[in-house]
Short mmCIF file of the C-alpha atoms (twelve columns), coordinates in Angstrom:
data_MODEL
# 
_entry.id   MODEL 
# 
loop_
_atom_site.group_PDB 
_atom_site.id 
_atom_site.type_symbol 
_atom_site.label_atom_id 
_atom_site.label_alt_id 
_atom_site.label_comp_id 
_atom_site.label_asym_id 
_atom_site.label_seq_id 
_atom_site.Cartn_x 
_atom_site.Cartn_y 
_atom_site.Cartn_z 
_atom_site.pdbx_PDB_model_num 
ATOM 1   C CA . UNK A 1   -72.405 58.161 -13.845 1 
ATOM 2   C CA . UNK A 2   -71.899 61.402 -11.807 1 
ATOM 3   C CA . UNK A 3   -69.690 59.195 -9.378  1 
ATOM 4   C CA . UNK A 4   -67.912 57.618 -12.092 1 
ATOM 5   C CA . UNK A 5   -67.122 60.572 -14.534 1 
ATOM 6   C CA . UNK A 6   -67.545 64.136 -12.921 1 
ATOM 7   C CA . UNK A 7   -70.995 66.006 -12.070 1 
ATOM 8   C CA . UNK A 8   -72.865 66.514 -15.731 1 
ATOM 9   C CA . UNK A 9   -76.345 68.435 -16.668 1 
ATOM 10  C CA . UNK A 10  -78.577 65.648 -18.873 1 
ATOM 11  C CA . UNK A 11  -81.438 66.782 -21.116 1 
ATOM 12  C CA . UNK A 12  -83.780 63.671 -22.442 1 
ATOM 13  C CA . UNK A 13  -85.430 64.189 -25.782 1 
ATOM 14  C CA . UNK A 14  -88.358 62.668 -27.528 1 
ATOM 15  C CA . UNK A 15  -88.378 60.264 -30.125 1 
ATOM 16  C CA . UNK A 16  -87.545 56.592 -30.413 1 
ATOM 17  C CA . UNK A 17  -86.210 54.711 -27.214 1 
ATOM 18  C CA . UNK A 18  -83.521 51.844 -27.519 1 
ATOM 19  C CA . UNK A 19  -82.339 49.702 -24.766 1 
ATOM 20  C CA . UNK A 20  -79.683 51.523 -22.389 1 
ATOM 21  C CA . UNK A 21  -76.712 50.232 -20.557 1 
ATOM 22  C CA . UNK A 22  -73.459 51.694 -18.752 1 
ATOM 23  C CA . UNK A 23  -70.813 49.406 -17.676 1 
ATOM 24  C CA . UNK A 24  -67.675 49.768 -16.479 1 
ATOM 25  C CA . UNK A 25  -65.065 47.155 -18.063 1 
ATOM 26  C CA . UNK A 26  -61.687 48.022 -16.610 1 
ATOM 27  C CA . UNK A 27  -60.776 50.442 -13.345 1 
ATOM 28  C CA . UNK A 28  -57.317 50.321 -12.420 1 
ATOM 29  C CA . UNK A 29  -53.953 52.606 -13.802 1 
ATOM 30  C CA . UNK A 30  -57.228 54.110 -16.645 1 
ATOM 31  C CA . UNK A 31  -60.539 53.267 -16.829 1 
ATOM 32  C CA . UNK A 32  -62.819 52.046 -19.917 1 
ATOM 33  C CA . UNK A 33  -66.940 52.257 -20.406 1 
ATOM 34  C CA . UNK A 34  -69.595 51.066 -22.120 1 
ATOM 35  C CA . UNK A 35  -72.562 53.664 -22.613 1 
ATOM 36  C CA . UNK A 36  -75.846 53.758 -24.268 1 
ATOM 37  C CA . UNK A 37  -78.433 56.019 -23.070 1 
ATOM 38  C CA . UNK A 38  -81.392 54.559 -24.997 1 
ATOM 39  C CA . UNK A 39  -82.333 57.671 -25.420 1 
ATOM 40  C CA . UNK A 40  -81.542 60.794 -27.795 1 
ATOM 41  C CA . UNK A 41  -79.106 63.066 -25.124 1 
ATOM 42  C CA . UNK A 42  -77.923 66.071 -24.938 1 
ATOM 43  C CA . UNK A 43  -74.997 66.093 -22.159 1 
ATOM 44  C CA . UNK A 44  -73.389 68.858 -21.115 1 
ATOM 45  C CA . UNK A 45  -70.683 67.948 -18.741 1 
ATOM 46  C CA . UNK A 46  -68.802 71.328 -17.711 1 
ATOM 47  C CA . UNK A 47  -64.843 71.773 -16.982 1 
ATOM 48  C CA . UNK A 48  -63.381 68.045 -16.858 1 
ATOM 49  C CA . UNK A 49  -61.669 68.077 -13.589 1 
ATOM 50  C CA . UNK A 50  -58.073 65.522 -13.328 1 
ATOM 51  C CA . UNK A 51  -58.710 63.308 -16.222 1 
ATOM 52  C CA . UNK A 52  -58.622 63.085 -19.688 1 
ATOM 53  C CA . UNK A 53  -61.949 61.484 -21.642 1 
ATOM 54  C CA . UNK A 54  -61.612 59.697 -25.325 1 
ATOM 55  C CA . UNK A 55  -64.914 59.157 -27.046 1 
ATOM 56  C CA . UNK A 56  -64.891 56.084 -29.157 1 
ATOM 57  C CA . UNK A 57  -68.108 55.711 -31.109 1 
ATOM 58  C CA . UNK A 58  -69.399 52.079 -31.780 1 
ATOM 59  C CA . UNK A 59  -72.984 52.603 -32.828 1 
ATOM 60  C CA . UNK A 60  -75.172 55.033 -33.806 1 
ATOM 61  C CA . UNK A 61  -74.719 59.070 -34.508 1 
ATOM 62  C CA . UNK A 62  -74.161 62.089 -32.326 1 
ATOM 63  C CA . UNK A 63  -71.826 65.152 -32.236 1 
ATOM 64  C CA . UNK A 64  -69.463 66.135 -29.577 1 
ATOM 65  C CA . UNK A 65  -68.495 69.519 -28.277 1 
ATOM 66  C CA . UNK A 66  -64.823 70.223 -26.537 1 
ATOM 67  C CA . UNK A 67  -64.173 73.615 -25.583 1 
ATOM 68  C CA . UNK A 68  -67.419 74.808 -26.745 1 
ATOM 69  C CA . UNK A 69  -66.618 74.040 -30.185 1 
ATOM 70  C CA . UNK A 70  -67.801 70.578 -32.466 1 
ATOM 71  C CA . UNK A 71  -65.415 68.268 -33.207 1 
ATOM 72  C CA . UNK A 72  -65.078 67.448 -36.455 1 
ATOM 73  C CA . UNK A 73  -64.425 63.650 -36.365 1 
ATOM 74  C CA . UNK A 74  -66.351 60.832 -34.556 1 
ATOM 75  C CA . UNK A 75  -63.039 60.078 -31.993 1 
ATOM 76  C CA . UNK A 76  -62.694 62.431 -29.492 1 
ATOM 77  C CA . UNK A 77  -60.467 63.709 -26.451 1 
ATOM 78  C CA . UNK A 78  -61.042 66.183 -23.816 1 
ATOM 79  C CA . UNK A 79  -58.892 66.460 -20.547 1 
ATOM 80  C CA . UNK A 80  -58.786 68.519 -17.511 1 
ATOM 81  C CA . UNK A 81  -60.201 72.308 -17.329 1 
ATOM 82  C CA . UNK A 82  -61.671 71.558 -20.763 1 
ATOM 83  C CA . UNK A 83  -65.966 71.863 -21.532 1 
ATOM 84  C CA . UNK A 84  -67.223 68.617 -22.963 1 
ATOM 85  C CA . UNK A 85  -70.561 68.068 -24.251 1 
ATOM 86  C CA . UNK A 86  -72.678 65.816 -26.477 1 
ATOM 87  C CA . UNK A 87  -76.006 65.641 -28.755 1 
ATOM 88  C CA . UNK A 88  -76.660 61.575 -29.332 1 
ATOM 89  C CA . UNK A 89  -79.346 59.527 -30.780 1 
ATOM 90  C CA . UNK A 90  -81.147 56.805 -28.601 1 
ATOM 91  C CA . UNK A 91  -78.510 54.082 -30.894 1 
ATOM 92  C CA . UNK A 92  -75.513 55.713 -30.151 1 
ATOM 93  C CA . UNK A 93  -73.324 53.644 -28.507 1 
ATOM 94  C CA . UNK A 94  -69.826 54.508 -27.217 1 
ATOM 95  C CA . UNK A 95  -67.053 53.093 -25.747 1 
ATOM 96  C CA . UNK A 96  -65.253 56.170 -23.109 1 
ATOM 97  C CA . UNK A 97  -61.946 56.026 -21.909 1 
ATOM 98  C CA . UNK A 98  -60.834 57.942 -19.276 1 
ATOM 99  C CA . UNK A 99  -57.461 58.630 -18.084 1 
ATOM 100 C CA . UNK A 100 -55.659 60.049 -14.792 1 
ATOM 101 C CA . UNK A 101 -53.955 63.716 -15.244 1 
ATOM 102 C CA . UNK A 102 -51.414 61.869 -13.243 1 
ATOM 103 C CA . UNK A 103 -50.539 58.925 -15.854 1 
ATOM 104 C CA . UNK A 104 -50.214 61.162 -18.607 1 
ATOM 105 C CA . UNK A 105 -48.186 63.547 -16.702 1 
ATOM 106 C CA . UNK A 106 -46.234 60.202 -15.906 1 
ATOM 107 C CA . UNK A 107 -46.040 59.577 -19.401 1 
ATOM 108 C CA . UNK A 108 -44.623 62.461 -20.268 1 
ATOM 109 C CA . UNK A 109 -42.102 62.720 -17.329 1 
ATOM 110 C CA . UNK A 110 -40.937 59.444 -19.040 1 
ATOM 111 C CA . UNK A 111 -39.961 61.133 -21.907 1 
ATOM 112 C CA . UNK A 112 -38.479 64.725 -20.935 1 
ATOM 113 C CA . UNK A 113 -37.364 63.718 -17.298 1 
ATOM 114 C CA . UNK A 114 -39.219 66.391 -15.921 1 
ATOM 115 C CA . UNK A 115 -42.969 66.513 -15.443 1 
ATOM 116 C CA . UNK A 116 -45.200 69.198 -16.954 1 
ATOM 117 C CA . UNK A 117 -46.267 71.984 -15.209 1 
ATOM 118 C CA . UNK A 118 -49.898 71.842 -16.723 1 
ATOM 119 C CA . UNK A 119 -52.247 69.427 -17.981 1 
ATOM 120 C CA . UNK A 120 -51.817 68.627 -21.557 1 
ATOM 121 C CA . UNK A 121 -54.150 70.103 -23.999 1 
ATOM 122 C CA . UNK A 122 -54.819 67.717 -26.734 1 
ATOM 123 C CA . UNK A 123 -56.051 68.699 -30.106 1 
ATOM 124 C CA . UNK A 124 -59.815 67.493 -29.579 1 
ATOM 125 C CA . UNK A 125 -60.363 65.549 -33.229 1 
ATOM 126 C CA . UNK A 126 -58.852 62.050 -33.377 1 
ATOM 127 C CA . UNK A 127 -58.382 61.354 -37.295 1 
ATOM 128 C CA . UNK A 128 -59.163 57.998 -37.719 1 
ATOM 129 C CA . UNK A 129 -57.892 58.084 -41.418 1 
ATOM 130 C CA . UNK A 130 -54.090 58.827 -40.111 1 
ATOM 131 C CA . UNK A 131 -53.256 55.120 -40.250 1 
ATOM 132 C CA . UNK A 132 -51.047 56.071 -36.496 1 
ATOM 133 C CA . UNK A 133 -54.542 57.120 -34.985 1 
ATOM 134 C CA . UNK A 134 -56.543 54.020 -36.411 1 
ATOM 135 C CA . UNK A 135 -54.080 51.435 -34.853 1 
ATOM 136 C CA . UNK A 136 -54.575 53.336 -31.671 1 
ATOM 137 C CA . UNK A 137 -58.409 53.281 -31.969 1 
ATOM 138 C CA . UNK A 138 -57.741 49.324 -32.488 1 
ATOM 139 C CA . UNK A 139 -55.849 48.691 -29.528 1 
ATOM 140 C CA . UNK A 140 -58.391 50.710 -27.544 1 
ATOM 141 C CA . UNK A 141 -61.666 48.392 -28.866 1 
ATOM 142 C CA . UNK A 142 -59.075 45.171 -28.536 1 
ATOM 143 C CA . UNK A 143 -58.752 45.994 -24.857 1 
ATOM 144 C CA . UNK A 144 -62.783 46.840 -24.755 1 
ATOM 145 C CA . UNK A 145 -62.803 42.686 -25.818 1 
ATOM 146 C CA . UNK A 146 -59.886 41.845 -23.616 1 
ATOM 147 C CA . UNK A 147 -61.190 43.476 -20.672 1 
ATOM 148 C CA . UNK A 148 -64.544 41.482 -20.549 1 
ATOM 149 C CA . UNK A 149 -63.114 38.341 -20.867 1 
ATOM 150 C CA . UNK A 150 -62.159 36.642 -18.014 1 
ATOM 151 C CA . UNK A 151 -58.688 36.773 -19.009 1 
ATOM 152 C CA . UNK A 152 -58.830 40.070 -17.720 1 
ATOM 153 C CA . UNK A 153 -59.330 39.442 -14.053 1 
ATOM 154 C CA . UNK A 154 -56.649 36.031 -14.221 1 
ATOM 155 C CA . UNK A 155 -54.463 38.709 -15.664 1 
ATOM 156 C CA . UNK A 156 -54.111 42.072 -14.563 1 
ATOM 157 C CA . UNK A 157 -49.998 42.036 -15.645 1 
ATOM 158 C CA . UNK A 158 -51.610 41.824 -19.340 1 
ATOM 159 C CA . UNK A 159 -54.162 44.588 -18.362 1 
ATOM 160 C CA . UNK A 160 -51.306 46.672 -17.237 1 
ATOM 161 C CA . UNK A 161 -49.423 46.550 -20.363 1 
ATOM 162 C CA . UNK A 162 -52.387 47.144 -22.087 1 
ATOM 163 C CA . UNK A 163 -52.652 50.547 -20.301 1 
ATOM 164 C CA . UNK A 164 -49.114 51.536 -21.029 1 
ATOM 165 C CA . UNK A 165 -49.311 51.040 -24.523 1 
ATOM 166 C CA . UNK A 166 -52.955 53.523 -24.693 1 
ATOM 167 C CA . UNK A 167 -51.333 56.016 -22.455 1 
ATOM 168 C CA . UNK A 168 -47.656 56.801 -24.028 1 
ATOM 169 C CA . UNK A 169 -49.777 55.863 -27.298 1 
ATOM 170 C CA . UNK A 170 -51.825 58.664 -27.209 1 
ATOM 171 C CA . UNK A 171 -48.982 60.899 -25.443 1 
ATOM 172 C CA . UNK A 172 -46.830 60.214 -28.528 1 
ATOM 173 C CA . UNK A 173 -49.256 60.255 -31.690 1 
ATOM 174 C CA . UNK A 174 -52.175 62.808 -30.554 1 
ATOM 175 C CA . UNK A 175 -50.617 66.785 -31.204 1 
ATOM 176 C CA . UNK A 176 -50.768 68.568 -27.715 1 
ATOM 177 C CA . UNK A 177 -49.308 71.776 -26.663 1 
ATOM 178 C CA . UNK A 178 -46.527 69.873 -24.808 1 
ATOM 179 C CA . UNK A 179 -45.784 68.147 -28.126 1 
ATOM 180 C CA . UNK A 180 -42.299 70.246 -28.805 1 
ATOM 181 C CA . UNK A 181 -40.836 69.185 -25.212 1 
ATOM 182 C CA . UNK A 182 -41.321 65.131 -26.580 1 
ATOM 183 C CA . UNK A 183 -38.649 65.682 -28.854 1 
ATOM 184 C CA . UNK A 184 -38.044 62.126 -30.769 1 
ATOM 185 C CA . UNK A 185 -34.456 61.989 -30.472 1 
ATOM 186 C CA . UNK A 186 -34.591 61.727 -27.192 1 
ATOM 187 C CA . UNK A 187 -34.952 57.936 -27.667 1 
ATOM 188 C CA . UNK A 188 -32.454 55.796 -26.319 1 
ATOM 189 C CA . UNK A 189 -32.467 52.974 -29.219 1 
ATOM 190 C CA . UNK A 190 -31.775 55.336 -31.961 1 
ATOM 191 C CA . UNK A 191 -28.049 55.994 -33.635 1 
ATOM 192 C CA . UNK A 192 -26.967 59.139 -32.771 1 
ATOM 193 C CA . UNK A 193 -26.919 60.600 -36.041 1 
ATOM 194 C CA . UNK A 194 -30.292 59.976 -36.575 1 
ATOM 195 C CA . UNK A 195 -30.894 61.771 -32.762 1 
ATOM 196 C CA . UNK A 196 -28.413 64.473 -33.658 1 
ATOM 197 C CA . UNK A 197 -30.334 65.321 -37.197 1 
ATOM 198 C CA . UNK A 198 -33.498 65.019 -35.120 1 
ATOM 199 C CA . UNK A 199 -32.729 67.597 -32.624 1 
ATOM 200 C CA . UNK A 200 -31.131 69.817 -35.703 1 
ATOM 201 C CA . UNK A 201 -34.903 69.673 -36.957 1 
ATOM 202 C CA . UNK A 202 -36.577 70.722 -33.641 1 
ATOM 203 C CA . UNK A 203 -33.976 73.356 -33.177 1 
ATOM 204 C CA . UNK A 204 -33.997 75.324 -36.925 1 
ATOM 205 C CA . UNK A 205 -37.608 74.315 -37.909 1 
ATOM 206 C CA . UNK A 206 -38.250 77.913 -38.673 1 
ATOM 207 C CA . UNK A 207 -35.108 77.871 -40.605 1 
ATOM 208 C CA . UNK A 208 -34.218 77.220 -44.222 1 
ATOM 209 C CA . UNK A 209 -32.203 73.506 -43.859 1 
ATOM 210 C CA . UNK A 210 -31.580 70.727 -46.449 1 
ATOM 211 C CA . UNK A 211 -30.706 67.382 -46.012 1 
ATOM 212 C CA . UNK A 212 -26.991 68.152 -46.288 1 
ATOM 213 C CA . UNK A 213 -27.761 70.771 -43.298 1 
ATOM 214 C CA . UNK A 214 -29.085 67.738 -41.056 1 
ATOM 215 C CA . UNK A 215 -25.867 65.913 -42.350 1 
ATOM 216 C CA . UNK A 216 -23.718 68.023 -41.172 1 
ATOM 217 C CA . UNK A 217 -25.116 68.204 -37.770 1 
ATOM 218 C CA . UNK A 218 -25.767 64.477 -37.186 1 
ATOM 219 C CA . UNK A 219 -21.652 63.923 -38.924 1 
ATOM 220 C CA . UNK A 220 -22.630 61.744 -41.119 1 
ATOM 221 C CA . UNK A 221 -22.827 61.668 -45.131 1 
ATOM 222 C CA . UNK A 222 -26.628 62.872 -46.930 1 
ATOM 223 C CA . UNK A 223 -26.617 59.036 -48.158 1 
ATOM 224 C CA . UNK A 224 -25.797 57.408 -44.856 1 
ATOM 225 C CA . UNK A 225 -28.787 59.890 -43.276 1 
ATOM 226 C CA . UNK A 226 -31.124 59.105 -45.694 1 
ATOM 227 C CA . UNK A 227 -30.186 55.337 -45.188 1 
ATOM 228 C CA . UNK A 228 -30.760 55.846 -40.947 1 
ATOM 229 C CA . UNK A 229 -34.555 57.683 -41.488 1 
ATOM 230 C CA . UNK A 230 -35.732 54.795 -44.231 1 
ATOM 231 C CA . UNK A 231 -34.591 51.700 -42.096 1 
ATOM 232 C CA . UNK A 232 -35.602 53.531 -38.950 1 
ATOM 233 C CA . UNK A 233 -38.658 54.968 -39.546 1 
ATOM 234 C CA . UNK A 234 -39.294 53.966 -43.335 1 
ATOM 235 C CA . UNK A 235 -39.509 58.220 -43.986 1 
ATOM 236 C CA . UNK A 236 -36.800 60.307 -45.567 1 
ATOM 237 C CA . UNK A 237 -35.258 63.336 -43.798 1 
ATOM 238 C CA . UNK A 238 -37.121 65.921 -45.855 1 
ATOM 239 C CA . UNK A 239 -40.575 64.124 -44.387 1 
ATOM 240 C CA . UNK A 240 -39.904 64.165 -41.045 1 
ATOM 241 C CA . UNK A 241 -38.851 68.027 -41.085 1 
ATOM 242 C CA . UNK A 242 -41.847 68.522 -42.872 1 
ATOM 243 C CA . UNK A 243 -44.063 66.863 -39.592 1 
ATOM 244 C CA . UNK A 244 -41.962 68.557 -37.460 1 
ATOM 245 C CA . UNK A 245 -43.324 72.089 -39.051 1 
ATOM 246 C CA . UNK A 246 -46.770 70.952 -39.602 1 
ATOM 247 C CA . UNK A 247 -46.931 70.537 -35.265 1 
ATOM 248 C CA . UNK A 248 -45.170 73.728 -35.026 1 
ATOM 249 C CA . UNK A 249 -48.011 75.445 -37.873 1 
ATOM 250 C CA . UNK A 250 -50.709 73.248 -35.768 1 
ATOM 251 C CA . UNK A 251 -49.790 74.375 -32.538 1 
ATOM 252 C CA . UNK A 252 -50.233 77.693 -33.860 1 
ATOM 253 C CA . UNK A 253 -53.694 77.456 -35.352 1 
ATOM 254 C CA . UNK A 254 -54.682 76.347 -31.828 1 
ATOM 255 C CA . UNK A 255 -53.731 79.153 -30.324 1 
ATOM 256 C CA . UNK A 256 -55.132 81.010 -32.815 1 
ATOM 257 C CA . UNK A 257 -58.673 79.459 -32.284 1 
ATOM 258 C CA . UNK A 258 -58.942 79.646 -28.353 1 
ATOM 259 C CA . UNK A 259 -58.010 83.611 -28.968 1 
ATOM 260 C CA . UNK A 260 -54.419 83.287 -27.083 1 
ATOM 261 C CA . UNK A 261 -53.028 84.313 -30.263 1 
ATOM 262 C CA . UNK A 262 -53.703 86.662 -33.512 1 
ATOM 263 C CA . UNK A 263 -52.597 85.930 -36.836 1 
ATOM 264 C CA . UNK A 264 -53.730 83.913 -40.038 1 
ATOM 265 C CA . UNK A 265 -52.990 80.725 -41.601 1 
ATOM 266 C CA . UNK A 266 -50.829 81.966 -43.762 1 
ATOM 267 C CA . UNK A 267 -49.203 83.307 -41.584 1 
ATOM 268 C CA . UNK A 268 -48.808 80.303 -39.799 1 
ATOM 269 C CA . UNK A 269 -47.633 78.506 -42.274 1 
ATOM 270 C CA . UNK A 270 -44.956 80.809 -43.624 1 
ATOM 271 C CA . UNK A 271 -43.334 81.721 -40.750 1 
ATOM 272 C CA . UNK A 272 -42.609 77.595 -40.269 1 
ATOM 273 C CA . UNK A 273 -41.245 77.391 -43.665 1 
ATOM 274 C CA . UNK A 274 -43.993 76.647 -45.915 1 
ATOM 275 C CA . UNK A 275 -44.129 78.919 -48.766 1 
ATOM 276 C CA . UNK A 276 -46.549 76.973 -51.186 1 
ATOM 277 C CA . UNK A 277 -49.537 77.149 -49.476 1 
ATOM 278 C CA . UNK A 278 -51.640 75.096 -51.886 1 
ATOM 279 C CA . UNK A 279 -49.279 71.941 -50.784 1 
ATOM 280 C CA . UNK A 280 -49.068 72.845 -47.065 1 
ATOM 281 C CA . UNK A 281 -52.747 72.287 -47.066 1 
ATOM 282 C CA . UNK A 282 -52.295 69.292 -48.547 1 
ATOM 283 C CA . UNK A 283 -49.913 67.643 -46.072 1 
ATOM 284 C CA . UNK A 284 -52.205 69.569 -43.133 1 
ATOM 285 C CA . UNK A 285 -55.186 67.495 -43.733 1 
ATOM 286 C CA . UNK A 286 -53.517 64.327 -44.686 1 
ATOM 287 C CA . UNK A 287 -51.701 64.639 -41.029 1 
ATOM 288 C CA . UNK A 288 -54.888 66.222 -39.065 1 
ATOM 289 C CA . UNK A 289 -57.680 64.970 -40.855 1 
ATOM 290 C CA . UNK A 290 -59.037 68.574 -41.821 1 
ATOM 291 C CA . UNK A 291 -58.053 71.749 -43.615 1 
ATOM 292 C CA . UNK A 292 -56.073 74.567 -41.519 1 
ATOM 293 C CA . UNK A 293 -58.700 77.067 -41.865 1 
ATOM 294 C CA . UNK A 294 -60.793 74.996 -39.585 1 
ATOM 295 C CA . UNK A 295 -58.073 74.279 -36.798 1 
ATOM 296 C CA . UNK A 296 -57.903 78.053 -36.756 1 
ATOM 297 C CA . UNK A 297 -61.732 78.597 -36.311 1 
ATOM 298 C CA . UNK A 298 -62.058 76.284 -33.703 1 
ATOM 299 C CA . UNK A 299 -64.096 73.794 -35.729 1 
# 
């Protein structure tokens, strides 16, 4: 495991023993895992070194630990010059993806044109209940199945596609601190408008705008715009401003947590141009999976 992950410290406890297995299903642009200790764990793997490692539960319990701090869903991700640990029962059973700093970073140099200057630091939690992160959580367990088949080794084209579609996946759904230089309008098949009103959004998030604001800057009618997001992206306007603040209040509360930054949620929230804070909670955990006073502590 050392030689297939990165140099960990293992502590076996007592108590009931199931049957153990490790098994690598796929090795080639990522790499996927079956593990099951058989044994309750407690794993304490240090600073990740150049990849990034998604914890998929499939059986059992156990709690995991990025940055020192428990993640508050089952689905995890920790990448490079990040602390993972783990405390699992002998059932637990887990499916571990791991990917190359150098994909993602190729990934993301797919979408800017220029490639980040550090690794990205993904929010840890992986909310399963944001319908986005489920699919994604699908496709990961589908390739689990298509990887032991033996249509895996008669087609590695298939494989390969498989891996693009986990990789800018994750890049594109998963809040990072790289998030704000993915802007969405930077996709090619959109109308302009719809890029224009897009960019208006990234650029004056802090700022009071209506729809007739994003009108104007995309030069189009409020109807026609409205028209664009729905058949687009089935959203209105309004809604994707709205997610476009929530990252920027997120991103915040991160920094807030690992101590970069001081400040409250509030705060936070204000200053990105939510003023009723009962509701901005609201929309927070519907988008994150948890409330913004625990994204702040670190929890």
């Amino acid at each position: 495991m050392t030689e297939e992950f990165s140099p960990h410290r293992l502590r076996i406890g007592r108590g009931h023993r199931a049957p153990g297995r490790f098994r690598r299903l796929h090795r080639q642009g990522l790499a996927l895992y079956e593990l099951g200790w058989g044994a309750p764990v407690e794993v304490a793997a240090g600073e990740l070194p150049d990849f990034y490692n998604i914890h998929i539960p499939v059986a059992g319990d156990g709690v995991v630990r990025v940055a020192g701090r428990e993640v508050s869903t089952p689905c995890s991700v920790a990448g490079p010059g990040m602390t993972l640990g783990m405390s699992l029962s002998a059932q637990a059973d887990t499916l571990i993806l791991c990917l190359p700093q150098a994909t993602v970073d190729n990934a993301v140099t797919g979408h800017t044109g220029e490639p980040p200057t550090t690794a990205l630091r993904f929010t840890p939690a992986l909310p399963d209940a944001d319908p986005a992160v489920a699919a994604w959580l699908g496709t990961a367990r589908a390739f689990a199945q298509f990887a032991a088949s033996p249509l895996a080794t008669r087609s590695p084209l298939a494989a390969a596609h498989f891996e693009q579609v986990l990789v800018h996946g994750l890049v594109g759904l998963q809040p990072h601190d790289h998030s704000v230089a993915l802007p969405p309008h930077t996709h090619p098949a959109l109308p302009r408008a719809v890029r224009r009103a897009m960019a208006y959004c990234e650029e004056h998030a802090a700022e009071p705008v209506s729809v007739a604001d994003m009108a104007v800057a995309a030069r189009v009618s409020p109807r026609t715009l409205q028209e664009c997001f729905r058949s687009h992206f089935g959203t209105t306007p309004v809604a994707h401003l709205r997610r476009v603040r929530l990252d920027r209040v997120h991103q915040d509360l991160l920094r807030i947590a690992d101590g970069s930054e001081s400040g409250t949620v509030a705060e936070a929230a204000t200053r990105w141009g939510f003023t009723h804070l009962g509701r901005f909670a609201a929309y927070y955990r519907e988008t994150y999976g948890q409330v913004p006073s625990r994204t702040a502590q670190g929890r």
